[in-house]
NUBAKOL-173290 format. One record per residue (C-alpha): residue number from 1; x, z, y. Coordinates in nm, 4 decimals, m for minus. Layout:
+-----+----------+----------+----------+
! pos !       xx !       zz !       yy !
+-----+----------+----------+----------+
! NUM !        X !        Z !        Y !
...
+-----+----------+----------+----------+
***
This chain:
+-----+----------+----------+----------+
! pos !       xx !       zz !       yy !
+-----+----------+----------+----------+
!   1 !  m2.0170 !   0.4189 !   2.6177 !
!   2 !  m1.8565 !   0.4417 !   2.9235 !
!   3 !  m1.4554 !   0.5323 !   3.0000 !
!   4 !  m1.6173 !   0.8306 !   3.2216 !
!   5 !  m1.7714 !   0.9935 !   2.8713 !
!   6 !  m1.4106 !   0.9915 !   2.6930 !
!   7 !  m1.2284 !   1.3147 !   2.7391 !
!   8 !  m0.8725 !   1.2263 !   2.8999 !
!   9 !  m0.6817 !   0.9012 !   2.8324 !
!  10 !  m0.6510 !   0.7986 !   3.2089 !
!  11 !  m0.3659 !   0.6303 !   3.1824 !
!  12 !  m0.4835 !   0.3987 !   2.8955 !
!  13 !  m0.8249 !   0.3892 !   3.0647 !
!  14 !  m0.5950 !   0.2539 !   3.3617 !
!  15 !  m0.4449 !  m0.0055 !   3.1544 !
!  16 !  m0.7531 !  m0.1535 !   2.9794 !
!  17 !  m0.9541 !  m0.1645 !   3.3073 !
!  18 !  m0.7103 !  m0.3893 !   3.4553 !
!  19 !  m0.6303 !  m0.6198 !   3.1666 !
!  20 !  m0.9842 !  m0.7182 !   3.1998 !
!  21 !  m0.9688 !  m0.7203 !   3.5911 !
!  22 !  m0.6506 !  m0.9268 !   3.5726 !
!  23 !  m0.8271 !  m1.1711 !   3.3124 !
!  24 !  m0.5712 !  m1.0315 !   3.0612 !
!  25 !  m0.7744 !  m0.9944 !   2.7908 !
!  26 !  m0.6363 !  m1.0132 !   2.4464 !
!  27 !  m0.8402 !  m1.1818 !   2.1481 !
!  28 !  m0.7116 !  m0.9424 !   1.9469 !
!  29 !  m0.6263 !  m0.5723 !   2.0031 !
!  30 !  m0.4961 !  m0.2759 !   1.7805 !
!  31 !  m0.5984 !   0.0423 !   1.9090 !
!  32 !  m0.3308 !   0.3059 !   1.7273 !
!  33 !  m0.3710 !   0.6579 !   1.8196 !
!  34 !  m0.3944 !   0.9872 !   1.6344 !
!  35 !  m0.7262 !   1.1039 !   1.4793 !
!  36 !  m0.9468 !   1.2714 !   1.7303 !
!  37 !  m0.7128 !   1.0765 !   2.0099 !
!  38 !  m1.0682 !   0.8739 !   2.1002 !
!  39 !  m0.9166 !   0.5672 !   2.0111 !
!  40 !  m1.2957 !   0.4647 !   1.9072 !
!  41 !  m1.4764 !   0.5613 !   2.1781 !
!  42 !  m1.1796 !   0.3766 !   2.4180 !
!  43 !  m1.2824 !   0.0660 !   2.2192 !
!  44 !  m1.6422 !   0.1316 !   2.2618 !
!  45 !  m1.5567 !   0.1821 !   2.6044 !
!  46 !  m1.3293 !  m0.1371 !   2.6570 !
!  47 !  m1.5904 !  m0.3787 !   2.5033 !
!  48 !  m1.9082 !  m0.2291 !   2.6857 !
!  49 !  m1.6498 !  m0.2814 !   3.0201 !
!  50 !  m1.5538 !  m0.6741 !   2.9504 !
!  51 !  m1.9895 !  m0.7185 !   2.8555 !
!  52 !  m2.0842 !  m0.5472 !   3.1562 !
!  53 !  m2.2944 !  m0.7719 !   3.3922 !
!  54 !  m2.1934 !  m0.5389 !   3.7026 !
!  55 !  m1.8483 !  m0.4540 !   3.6101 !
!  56 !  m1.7175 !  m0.1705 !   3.8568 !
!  57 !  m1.3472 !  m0.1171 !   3.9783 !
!  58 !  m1.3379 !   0.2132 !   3.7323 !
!  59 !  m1.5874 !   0.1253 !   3.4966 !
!  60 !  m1.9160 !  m0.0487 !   3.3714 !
!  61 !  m2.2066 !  m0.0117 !   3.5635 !
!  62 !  m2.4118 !   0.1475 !   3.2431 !
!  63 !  m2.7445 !   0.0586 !   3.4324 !
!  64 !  m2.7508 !  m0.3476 !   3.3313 !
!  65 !  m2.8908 !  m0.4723 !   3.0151 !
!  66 !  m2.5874 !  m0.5304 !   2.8653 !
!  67 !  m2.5045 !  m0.1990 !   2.9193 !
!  68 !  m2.8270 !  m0.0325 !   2.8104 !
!  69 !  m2.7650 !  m0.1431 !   2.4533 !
!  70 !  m2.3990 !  m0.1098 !   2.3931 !
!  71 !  m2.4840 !   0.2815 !   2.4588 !
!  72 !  m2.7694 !   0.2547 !   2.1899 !
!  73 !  m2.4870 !   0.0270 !   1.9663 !
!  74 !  m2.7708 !  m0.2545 !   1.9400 !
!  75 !  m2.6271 !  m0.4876 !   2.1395 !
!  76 !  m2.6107 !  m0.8271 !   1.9748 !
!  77 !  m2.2706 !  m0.9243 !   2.0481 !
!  78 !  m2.1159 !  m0.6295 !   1.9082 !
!  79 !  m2.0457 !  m0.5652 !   1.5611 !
!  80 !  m1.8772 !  m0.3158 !   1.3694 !
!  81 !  m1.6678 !  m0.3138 !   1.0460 !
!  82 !  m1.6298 !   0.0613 !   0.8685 !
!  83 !  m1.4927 !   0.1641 !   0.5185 !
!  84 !  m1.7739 !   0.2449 !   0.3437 !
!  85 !  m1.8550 !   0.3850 !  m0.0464 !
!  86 !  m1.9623 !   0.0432 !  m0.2254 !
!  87 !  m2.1871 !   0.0900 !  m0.4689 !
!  88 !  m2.2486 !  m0.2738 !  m0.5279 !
!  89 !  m1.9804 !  m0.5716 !  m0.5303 !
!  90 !  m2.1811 !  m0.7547 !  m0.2449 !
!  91 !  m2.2728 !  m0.3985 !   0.0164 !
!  92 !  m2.1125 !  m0.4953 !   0.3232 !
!  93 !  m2.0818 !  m0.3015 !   0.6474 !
!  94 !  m2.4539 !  m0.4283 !   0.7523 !
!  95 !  m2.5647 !  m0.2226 !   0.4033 !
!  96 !  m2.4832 !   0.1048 !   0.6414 !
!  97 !  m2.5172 !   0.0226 !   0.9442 !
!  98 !  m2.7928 !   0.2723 !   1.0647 !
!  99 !  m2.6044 !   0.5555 !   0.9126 !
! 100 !  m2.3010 !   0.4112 !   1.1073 !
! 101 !  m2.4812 !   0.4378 !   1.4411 !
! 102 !  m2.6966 !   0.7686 !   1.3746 !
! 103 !  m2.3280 !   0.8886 !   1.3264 !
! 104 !  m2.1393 !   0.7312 !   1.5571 !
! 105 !  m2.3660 !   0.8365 !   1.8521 !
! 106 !  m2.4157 !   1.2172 !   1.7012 !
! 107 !  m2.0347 !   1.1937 !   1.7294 !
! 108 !  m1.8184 !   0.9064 !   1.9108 !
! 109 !  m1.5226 !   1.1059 !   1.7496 !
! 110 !  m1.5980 !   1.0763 !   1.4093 !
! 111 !  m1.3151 !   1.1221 !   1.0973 !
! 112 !  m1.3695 !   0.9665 !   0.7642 !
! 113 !  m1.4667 !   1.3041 !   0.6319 !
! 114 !  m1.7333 !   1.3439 !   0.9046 !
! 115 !  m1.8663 !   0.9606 !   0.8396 !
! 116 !  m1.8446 !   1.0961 !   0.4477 !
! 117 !  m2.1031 !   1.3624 !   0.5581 !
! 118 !  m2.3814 !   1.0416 !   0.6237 !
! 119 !  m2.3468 !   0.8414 !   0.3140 !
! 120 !  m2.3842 !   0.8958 !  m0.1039 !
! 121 !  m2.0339 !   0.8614 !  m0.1616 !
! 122 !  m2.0406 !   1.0574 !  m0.5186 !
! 123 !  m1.6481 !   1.0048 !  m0.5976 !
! 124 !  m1.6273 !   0.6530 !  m0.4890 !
! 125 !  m1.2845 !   0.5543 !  m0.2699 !
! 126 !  m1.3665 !   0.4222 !   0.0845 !
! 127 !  m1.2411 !   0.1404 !   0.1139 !
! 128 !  m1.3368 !  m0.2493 !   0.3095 !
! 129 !  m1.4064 !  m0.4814 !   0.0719 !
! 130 !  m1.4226 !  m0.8517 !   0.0154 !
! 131 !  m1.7851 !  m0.9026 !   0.0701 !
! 132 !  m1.7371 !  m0.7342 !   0.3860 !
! 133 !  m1.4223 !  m0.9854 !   0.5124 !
! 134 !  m1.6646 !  m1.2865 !   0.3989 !
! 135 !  m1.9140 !  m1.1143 !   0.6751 !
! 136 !  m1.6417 !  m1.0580 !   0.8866 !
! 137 !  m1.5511 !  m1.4116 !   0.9328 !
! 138 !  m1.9759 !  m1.5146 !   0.8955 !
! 139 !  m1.9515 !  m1.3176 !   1.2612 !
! 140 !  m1.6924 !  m1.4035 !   1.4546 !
! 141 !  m1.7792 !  m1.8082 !   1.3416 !
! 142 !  m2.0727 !  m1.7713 !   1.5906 !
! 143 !  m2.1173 !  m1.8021 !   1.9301 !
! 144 !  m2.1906 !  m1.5213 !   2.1787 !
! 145 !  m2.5567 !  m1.4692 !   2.1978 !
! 146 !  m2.6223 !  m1.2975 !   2.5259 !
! 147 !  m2.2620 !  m1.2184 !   2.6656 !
! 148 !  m1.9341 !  m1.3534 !   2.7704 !
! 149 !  m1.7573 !  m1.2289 !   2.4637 !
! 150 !  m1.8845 !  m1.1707 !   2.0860 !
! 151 !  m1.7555 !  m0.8254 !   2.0463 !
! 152 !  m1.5969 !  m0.6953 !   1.6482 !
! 153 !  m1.4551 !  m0.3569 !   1.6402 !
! 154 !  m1.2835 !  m0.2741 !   1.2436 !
! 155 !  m1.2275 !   0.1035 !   1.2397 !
! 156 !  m0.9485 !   0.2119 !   1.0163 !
! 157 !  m0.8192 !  m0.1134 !   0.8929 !
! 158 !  m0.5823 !   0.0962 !   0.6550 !
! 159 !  m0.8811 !   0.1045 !   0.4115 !
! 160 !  m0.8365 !  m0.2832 !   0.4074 !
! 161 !  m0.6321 !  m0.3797 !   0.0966 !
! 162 !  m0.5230 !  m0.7384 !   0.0164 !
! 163 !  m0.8694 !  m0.8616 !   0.0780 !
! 164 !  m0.7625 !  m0.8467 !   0.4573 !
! 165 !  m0.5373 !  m1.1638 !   0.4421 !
! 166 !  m0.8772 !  m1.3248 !   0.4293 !
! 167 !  m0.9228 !  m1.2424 !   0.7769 !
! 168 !  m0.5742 !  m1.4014 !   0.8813 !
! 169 !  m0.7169 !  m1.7106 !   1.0196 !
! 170 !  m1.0168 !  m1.6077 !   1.2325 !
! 171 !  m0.7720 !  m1.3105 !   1.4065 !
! 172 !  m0.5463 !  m1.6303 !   1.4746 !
! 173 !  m0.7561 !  m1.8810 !   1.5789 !
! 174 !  m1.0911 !  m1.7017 !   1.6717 !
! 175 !  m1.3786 !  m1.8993 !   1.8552 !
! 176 !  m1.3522 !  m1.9133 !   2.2204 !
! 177 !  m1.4690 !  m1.5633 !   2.3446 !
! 178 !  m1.4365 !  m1.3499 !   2.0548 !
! 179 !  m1.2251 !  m1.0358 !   2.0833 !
! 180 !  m1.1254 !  m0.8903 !   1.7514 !
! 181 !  m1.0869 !  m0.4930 !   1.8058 !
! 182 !  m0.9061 !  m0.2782 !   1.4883 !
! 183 !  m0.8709 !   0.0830 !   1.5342 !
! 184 !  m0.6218 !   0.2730 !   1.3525 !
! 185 !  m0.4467 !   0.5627 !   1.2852 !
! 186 !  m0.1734 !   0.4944 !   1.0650 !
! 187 !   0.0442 !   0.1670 !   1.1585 !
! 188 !   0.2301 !   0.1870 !   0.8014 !
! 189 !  m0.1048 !   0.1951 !   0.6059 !
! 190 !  m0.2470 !  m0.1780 !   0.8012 !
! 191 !  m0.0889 !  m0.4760 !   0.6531 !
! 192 !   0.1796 !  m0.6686 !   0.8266 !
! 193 !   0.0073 !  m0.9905 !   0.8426 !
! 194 !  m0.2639 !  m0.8646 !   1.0821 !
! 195 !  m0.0047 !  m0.6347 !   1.2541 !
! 196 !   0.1697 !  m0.9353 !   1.3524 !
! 197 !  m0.1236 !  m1.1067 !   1.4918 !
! 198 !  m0.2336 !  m0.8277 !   1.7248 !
! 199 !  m0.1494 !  m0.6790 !   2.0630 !
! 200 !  m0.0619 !  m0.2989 !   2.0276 !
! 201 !  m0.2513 !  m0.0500 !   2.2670 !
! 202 !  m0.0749 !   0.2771 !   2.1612 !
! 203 !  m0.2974 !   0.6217 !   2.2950 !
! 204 !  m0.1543 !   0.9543 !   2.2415 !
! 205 !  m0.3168 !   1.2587 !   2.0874 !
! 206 !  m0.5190 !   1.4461 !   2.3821 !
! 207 !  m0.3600 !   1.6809 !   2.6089 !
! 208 !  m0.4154 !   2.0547 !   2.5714 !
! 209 !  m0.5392 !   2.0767 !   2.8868 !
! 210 !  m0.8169 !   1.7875 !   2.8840 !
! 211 !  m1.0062 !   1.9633 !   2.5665 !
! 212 !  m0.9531 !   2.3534 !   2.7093 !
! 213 !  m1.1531 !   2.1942 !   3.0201 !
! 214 !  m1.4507 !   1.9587 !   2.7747 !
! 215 !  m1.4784 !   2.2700 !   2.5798 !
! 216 !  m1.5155 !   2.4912 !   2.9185 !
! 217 !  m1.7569 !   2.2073 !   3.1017 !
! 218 !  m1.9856 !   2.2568 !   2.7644 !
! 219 !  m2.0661 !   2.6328 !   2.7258 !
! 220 !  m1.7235 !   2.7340 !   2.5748 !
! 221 !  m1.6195 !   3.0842 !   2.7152 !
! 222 !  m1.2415 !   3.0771 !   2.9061 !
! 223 !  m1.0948 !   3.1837 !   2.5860 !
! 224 !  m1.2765 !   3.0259 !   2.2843 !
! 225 !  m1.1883 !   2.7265 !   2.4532 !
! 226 !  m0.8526 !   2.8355 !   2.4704 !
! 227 !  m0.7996 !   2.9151 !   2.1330 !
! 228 !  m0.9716 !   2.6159 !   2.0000 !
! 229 !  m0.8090 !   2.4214 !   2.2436 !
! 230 !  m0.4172 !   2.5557 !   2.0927 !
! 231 !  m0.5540 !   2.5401 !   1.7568 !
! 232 !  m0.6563 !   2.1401 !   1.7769 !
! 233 !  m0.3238 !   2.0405 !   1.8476 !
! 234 !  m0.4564 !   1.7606 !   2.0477 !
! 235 !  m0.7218 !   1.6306 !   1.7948 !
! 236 !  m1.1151 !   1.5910 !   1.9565 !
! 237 !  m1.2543 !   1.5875 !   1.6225 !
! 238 !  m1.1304 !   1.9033 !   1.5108 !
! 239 !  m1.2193 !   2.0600 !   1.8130 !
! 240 !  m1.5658 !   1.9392 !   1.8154 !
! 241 !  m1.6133 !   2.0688 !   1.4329 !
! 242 !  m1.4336 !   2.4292 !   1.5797 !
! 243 !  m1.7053 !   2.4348 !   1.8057 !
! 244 !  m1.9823 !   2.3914 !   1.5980 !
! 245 !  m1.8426 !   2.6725 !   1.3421 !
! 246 !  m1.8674 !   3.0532 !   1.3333 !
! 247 !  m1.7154 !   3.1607 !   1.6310 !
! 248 !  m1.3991 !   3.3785 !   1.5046 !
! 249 !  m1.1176 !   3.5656 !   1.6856 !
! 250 !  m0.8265 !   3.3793 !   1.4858 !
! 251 !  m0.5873 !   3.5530 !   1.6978 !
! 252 !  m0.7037 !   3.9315 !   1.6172 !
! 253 !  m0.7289 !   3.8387 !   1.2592 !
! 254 !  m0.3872 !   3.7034 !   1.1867 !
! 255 !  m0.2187 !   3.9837 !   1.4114 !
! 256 !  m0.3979 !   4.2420 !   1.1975 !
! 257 !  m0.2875 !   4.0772 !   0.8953 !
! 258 !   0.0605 !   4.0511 !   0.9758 !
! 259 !   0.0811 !   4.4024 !   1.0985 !
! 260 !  m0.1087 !   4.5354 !   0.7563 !
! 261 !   0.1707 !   4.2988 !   0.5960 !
! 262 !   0.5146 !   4.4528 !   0.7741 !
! 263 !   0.3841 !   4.7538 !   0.6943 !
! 264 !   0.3220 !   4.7320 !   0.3246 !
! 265 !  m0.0474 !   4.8409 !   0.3683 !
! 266 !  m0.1460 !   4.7916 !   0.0266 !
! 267 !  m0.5159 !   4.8952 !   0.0120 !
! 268 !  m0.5739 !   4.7552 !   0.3593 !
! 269 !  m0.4356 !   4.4702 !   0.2728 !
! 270 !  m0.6434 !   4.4010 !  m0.0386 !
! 271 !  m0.9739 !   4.4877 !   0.1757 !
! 272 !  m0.8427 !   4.2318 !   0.4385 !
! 273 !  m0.8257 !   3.9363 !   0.1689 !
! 274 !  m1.1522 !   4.0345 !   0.0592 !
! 275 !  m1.2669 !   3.9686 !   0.4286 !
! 276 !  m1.0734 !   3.5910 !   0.4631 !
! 277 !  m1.2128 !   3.4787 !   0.1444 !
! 278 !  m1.5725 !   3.5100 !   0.2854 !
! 279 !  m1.5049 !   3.3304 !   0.6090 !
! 280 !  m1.5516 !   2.9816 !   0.4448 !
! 281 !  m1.3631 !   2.7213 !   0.3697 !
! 282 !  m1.3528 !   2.5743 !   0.7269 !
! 283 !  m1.2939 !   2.9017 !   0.8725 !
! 284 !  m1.0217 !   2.9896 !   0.6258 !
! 285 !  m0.8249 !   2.6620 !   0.7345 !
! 286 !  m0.8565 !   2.7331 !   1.0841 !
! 287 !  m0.7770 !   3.0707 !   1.0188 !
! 288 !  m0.4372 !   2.9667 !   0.8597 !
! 289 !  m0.3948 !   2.6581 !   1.1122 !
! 290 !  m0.4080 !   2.8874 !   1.4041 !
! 291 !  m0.1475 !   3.0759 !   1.1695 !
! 292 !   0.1097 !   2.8342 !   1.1760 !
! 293 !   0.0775 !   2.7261 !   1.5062 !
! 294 !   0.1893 !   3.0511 !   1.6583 !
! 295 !   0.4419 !   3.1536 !   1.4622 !
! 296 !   0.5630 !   2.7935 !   1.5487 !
! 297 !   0.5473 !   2.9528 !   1.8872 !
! 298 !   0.7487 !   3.2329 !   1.7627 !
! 299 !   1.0128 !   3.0027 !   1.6266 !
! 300 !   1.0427 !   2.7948 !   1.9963 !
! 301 !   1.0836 !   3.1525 !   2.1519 !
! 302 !   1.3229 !   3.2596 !   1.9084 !
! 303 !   1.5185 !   2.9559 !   1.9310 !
! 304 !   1.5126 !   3.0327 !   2.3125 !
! 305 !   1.3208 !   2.7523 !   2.3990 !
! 306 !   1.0120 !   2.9742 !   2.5856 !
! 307 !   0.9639 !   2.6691 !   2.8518 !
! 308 !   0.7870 !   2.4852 !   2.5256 !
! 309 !   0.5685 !   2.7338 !   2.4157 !
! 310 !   0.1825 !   2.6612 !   2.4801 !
! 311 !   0.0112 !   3.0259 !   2.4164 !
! 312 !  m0.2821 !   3.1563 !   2.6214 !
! 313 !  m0.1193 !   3.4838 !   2.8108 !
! 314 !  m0.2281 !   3.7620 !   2.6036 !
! 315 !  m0.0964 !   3.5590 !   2.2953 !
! 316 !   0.2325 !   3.5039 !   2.4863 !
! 317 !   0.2871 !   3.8178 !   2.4961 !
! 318 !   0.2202 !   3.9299 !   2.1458 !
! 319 !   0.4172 !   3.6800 !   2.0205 !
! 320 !   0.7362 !   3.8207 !   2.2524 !
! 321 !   0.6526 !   4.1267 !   2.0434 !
! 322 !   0.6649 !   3.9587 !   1.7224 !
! 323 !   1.0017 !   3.8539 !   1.7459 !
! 324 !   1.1499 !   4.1544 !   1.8278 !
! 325 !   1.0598 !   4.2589 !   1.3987 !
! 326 !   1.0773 !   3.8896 !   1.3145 !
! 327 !   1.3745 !   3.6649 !   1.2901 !
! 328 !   1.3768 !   3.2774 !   1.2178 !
! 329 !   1.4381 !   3.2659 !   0.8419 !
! 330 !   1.1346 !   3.5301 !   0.8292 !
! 331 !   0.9358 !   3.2747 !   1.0541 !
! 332 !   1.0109 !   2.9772 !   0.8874 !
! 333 !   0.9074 !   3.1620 !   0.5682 !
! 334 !   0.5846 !   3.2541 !   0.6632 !
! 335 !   0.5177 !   2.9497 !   0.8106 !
! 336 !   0.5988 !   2.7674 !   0.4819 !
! 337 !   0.3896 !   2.9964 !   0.2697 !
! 338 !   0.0627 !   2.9560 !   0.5005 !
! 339 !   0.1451 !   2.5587 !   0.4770 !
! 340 !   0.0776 !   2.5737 !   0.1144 !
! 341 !  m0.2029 !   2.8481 !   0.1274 !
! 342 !  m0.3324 !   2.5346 !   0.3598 !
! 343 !  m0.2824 !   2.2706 !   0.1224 !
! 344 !  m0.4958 !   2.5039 !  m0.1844 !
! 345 !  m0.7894 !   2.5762 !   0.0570 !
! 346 !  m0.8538 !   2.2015 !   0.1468 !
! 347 !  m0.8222 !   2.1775 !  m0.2458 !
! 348 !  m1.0984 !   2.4752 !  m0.3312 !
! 349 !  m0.8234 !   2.6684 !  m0.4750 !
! 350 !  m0.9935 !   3.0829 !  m0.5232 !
! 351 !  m0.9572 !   3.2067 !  m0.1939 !
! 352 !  m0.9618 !   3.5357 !  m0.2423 !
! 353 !  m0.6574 !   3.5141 !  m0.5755 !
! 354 !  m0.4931 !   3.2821 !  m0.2712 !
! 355 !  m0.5251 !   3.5058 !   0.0184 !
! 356 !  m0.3780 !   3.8239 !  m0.2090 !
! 357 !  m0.0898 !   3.6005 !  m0.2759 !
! 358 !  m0.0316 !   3.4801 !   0.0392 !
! 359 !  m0.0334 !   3.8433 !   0.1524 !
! 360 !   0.1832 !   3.9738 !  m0.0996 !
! 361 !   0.4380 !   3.6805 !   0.0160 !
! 362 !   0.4049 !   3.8038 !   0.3509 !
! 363 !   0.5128 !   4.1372 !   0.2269 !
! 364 !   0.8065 !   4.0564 !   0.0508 !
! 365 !   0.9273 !   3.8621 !   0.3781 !
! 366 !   0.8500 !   4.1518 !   0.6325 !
! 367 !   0.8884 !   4.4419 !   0.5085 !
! 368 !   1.1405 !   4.3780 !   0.1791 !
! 369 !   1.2916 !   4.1498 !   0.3492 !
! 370 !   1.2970 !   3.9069 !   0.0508 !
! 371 !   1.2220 !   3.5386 !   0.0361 !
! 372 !   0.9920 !   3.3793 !  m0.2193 !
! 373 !   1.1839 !   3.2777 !  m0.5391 !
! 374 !   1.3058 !   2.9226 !  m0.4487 !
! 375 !   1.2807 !   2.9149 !  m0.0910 !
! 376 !   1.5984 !   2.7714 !   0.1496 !
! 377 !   1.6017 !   3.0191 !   0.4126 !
! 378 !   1.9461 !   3.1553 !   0.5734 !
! 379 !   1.9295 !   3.5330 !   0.4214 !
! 380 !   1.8926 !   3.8060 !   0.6665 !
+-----+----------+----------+----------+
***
């Protein structure tokens, strides 16, 4: 992979190009950056850049043979180390690895749940076990067979429990040429021995801008990509898995919804749950994703704070609307009851008994101007 594929990130791209150029090359490197950030592919990226036999001022050649197989993920001084679903005390990273590159090239921003998708993982916990760190440190014990460095990339090294402090020494004192590459996503979750033997390379989630124009440059009409765009919140993966959904006008849908709810449309309303309970699961948490997002938006503008609001122009303006019948303990209300509707769809809760609560939540709030039994909002 080369830094050209990865959707934004130039100033990180920047950075790693001239730690290399600058023989500043660290033996071992923590890549920490939001899911769907491309904190993988970087990696990918950064290794394929210090192999390259041709190395350019911006980037690897991708024409040399070293080149030619890092992009099939065959080359054979780069390894990777995944959680996986053991299903025997001595399966090891090796045990999956052509799942692991059937998915990793389908999808260079894979999540857990997406690499969950490729294996048998029945109700097994991912996690990196201790046969695996014993392979780990088989590795990096050898020499580089064709390139400078001997290459070992460990994706989410959260899923390594206290089995990682066997890998303490070789992330300390490596052999010459080895460069030790952990990608993460949560700093608290990794343990503090290998935090402290590791140079952080922090990359922020992507800009809204950078996956509007991916989505654009592949097929995506002006405003799907829009939409999908605001309703990623900066995360590649779940716009990639937008894309490849139903397409749905999340906008139109919770507008309707909210109108049906201010004005205490019972019937309509019922008919409308009816209609969000067969979107599908996916659908139904983008649906109420997209939902909390704006009226997040209407809580910046009501809070007077317009200059921070990120809505496509039609949007804009119907959320300017929306807080002329809307004030903030109504917002924050809603937005805490779609929250939890949230939380029950990612846990198969009945959508459509969920969606009629929700709704009749949502009318209480709007048009009796009550809050749900519990709730800490300032009363109207």
């Amino acid at each position: 992979m080369q830094f050209k594929e990865i959707v934004g990130q130039a100033a990180v791209k920047q950075r790693l190009i001239a730690s290399v150029n600058e023989n500043r090359v660290s033996h071992a490197q923590l890549f920490l950056g939001p899911e769907g950030s491309g904190n993988l592919p970087l990696a990918i990226a950064y290794a394929q850049y210090v192999s390259c036999e041709d190395r350019q001022p911006g980037d690897s050649c991708g024409e040399c043979a070293s080149c030619r197989k890092y992009q099939k993920l065959a080359h054979p001084d780069l390894h990777f180390s995944y959680p996986f679903f053991a299903k025997h005390k001595d399966d090891n990273a090796l045990t999956f690895i052509e799942q692991w590159r059937e998915a990793l090239l389908a999808n260079p921003y894979i999540s857990l749940d997406v690499w969950r998708g490729y294996l048998d993982a029945e109700n097994k916990q991912a996690n990196i076990n201790i046969a695996e760190c014993h392979q780990i440190i088989k590795k990096l014990s050898l020499k580089p067979f064709e390139s400078a460095y001997k290459v070992l990339i460990l994706w989410l090294p959260e899923y390594l429990d206290k089995e990682g402090n066997a890998l303490l020494k070789i992330i300390e004192e490596p052999q010459p040429n080895t460069l030790f590459l952990l990608v993460a996503q949560n700093q608290d979750q990794i343990l503090n021995t290998i935090l402290s033997r590791t140079q952080l390379v922090k990359i922020p989630a992507l800009e809204y801008n950078d996956i509007k124009e991916y989505l654009t440059d592949h097929g995506q009409t002006q405003h799907a990509a829009e939409e999908i765009a605001y309703l990623s919140n900066g995360n590649m993966t779940e716009a990639l898995s937008m894309v490849n959904q139903e397409g749905n006008n999340y906008h139109q849908l919770f507008i309707k919804w909210l109108r049906m709810c201010f004005g205490n449309k019972g019937s309509e309303v019922i008919s409308f749950t009816d209609q969000l309970a067969k979107l599908g699961r996916e659908n139904q948490k983008n649906f109420l994703r997209y939902g909390i997002s704006f009226v997040r938006e209407c809580c910046l503008l009501l809070a007077g704070a317009g200059n921070l609001v990120h809505l496509p122009a039609a949007e804009l303006d119907t959320a300017q609307k929306m807080i002329g019948v809307m004030n903030m303990a109504q917002a924050e209300a809603i937005s805490a009851e779609l929250e939890k509707a949230h939380y029950h769809v990612e846990r198969n809760a009945n959508p459509k008994i969920l969606f009629l609560d929700v709704s009749l939540q949502i009318v209480k709030i709007l048009y009796f101007k009550t809050f749900p039994q519990g709730a800490q909002y300032i009363p109207i």
